[in-house]
C-alpha positions in Angstrom: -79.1 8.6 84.0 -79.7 5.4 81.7 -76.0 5.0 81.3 -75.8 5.3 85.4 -77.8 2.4 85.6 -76.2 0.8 82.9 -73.2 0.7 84.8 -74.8 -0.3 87.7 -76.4 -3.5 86.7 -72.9 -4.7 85.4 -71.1 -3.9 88.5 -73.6 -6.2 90.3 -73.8 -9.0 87.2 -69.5 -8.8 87.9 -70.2 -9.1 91.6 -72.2 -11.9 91.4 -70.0 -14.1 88.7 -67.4 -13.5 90.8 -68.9 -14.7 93.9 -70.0 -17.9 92.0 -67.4 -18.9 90.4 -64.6 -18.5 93.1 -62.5 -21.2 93.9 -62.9 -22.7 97.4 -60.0 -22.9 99.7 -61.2 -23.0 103.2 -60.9 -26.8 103.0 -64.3 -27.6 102.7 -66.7 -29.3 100.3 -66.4 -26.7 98.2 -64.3 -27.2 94.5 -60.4 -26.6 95.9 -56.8 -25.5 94.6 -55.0 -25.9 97.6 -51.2 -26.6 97.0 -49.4 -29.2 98.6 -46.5 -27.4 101.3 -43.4 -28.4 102.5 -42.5 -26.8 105.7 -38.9 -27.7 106.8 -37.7 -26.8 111.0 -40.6 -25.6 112.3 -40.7 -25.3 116.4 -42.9 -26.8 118.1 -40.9 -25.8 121.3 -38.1 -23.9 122.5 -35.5 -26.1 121.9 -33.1 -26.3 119.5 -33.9 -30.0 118.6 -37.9 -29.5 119.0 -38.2 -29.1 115.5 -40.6 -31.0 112.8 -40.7 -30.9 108.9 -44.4 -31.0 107.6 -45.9 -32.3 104.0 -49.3 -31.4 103.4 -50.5 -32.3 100.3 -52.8 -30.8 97.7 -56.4 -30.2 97.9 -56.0 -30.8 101.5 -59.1 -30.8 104.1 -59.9 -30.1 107.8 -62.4 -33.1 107.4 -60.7 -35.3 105.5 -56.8 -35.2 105.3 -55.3 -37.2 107.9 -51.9 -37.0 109.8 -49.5 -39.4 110.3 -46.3 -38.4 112.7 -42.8 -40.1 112.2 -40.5 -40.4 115.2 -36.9 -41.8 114.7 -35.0 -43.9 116.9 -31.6 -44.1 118.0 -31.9 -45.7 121.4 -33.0 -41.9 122.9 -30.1 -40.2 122.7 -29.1 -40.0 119.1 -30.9 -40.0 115.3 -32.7 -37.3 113.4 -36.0 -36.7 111.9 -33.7 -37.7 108.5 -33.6 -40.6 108.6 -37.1 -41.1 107.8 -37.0 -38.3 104.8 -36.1 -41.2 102.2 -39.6 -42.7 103.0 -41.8 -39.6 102.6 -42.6 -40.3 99.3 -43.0 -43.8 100.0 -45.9 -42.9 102.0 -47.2 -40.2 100.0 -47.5 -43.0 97.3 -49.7 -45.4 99.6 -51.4 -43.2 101.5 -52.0 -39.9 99.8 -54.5 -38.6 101.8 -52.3 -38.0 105.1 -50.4 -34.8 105.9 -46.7 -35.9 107.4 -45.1 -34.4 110.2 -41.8 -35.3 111.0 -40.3 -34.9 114.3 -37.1 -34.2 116.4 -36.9 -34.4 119.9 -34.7 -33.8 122.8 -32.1 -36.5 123.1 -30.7 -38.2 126.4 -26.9 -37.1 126.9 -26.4 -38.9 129.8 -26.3 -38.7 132.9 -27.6 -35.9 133.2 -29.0 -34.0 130.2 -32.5 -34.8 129.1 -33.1 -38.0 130.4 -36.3 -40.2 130.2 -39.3 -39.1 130.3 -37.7 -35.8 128.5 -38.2 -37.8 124.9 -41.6 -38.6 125.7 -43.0 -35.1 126.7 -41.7 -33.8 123.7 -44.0 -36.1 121.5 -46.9 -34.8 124.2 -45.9 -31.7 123.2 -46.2 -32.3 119.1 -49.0 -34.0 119.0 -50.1 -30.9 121.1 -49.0 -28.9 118.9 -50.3 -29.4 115.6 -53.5 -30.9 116.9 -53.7 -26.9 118.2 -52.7 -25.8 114.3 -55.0 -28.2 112.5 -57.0 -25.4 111.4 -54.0 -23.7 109.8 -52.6 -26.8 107.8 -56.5 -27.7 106.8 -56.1 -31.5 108.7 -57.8 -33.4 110.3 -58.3 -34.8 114.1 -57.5 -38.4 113.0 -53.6 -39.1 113.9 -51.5 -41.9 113.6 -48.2 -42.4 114.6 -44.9 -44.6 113.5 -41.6 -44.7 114.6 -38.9 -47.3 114.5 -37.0 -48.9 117.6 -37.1 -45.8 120.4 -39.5 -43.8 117.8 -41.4 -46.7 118.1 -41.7 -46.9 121.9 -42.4 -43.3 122.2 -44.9 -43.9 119.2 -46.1 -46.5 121.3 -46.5 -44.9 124.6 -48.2 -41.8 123.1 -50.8 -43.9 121.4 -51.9 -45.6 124.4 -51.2 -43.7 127.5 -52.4 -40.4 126.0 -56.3 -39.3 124.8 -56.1 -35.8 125.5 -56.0 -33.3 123.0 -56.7 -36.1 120.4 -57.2 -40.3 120.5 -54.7 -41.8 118.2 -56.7 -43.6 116.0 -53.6 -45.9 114.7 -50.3 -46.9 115.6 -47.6 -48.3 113.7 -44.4 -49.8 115.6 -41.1 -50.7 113.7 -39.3 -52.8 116.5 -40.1 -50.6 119.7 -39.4 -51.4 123.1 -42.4 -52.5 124.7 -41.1 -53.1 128.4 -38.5 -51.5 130.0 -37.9 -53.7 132.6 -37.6 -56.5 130.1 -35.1 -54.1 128.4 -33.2 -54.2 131.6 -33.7 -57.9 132.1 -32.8 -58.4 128.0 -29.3 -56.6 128.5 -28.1 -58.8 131.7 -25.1 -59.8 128.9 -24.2 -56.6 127.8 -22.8 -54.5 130.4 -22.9 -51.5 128.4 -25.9 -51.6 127.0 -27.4 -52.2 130.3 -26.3 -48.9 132.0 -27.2 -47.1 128.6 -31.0 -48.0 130.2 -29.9 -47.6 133.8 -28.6 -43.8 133.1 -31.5 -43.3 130.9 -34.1 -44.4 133.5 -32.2 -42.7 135.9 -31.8 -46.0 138.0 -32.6 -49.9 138.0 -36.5 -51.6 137.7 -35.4 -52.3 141.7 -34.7 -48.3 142.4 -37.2 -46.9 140.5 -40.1 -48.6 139.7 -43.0 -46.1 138.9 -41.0 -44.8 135.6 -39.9 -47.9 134.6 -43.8 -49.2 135.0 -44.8 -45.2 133.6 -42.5 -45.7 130.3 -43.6 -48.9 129.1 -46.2 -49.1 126.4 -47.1 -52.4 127.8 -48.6 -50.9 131.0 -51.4 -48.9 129.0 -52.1 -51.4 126.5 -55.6 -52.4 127.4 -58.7 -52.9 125.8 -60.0 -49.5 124.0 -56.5 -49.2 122.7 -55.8 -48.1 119.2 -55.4 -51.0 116.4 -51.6 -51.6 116.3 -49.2 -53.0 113.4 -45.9 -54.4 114.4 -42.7 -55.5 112.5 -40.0 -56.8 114.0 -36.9 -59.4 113.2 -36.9 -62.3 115.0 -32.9 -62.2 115.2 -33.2 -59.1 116.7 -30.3 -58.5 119.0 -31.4 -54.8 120.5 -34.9 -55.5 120.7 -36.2 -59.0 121.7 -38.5 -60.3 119.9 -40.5 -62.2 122.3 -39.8 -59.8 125.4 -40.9 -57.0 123.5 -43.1 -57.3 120.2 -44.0 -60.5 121.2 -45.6 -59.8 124.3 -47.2 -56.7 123.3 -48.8 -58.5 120.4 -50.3 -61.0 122.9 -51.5 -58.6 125.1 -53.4 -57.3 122.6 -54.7 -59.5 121.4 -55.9 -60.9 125.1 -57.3 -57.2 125.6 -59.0 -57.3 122.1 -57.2 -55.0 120.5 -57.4 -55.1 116.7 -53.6 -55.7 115.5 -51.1 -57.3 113.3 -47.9 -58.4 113.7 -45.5 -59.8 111.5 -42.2 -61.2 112.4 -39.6 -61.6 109.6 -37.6 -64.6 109.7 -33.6 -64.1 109.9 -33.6 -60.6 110.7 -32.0 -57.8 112.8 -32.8 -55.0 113.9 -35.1 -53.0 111.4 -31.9 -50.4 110.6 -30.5 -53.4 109.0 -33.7 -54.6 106.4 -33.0 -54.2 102.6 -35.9 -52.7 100.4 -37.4 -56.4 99.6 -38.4 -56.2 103.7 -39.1 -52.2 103.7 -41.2 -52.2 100.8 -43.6 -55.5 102.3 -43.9 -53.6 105.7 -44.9 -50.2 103.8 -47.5 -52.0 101.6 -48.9 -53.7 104.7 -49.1 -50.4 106.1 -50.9 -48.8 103.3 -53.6 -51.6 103.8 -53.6 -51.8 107.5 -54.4 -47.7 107.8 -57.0 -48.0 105.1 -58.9 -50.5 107.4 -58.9 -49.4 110.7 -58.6 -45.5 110.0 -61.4 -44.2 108.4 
């Protein structure tokens, strides 16, 4: 009977040193040994190219660990999620608390496969997405977006035209469109080029008006929108400067809208910047997200 007991009193004394002295991984303020995951082609839709690669890191949290999503360009109808894999651990460097997700989308073969606004209802539908799986990748609601040239209009346009699921709390734009009558306008010279937006668009500014107005960041950028940080070369012959970065800059500004915008002297478009240019952006970056997104 007294060995009965015996046992007894250490099954409980067990029970209870394991109870206080397991580790916490439910993402909260308990002590944590979460891993950090890579995640490569996960669906976020049923198309082939609706695919994203995620990077959480370690020790992540549902309160804490942010999300930044990366869109590529390629003027809508070409580019991968790849070509922004060589700066994933650039920004795991500067900004380590941030879970990375990025994205493919549906691309425009024109005339008549996917054309716009196909590209931006499939960053709707990411954003969507993993704002609906935050609780399994232990993140956060506070998103920010980048993308560079059409990643960065789409990164644009979702930051400022959509607050439902989540507010973007941060945007950051590498040479995006702005305008897209302006992008018409801007191509007057090249023939080609021009049609590229006219297919896209799925006519002129003159034939249709409400998606050219619809698609441009510059129609929902108004006060209340999230800060913004802009880079752009002001020899850029695919985006104009002025026409585009320019004038969303000054808008605003007008609309009091907390941005920066820097404008690098002597260069093209951003595919063409060396690592001297790349690595001041990403710096500025770091800094930029560490003040406005808390």
């Amino acid at each position: 009977m007294k060995m009965n007991k015996f046992f007894l009193a250490a099954a409980i004394l067990l029970l209870l040193n394991i109870s206080c002295t397991k580790t916490d991984n439910s993402g909260g303020g308990g002590q944590s040994s979460i891993a950090a995951s890579t995640m490569t082609n996960v669906a976020y839709g049923t198309d082939p190219l609706q695919k994203m690669d995620i990077y959480l890191p370690a020790n992540r949290s549902a309160t804490t660990t942010k999300v930044m999503i990366l869109i590529h360009g390629g003027a809508w109808f070409s580019g991968d999620k790849s070509e922004f894999a060589p700066y994933i651990d650039t920004l795991k460097n500067r900004i380590p608390d941030y879970a990375i997700f990025n994205l493919n989308y549906r691309l425009a073969a024109l005339p008549a496969t996917n054309p716009f606004p196909a590209q931006e209802l499939d960053i709707k539908a990411a954003v969507e997405f993993i704002f609906g799986n935050r609780a399994s990748y232990l993140v956060s609601d506070k998103f920010v977006l980048m993308g560079a040239s059409a990643g960065g209009h789409l990164s644009l346009l979702q930051a400022y035209k959509y607050s439902s699921p989540v507010k973007i709390k941060a945007v950051v734009d590498f040479c995006g469109p702005s305008d897209m009558v302006a992008m018409y306008n801007d191509y007057s010279g090249n023939a080609p080029a021009q049609a590229g937006i006219v297919a896209l668009m799925n006519g002129t500014p003159a034939g249709n008006a409400a998606l050219y107005t619809s698609s441009s960041p510059l129609t929902y950028a108004v006060a209340g929108s999230c800060p913004t940080i802009i880079f752009q070369g002001d020899a850029d012959a695919i985006v104009n400067a002025a026409t585009q970065s320019t004038a969303l800059k000054n808008k605003l500004t007008t609309s009091g809208v907390a941005n920066e915008y820097y404008l690098y002297t002597g260069l093209g478009h951003v595919d063409t910047w060396g690592p001297t240019t790349t690595t001041d952006a990403f710096n500025k970056i770091g800094v930029f997200l560490a003040a406005h997104v808390q």
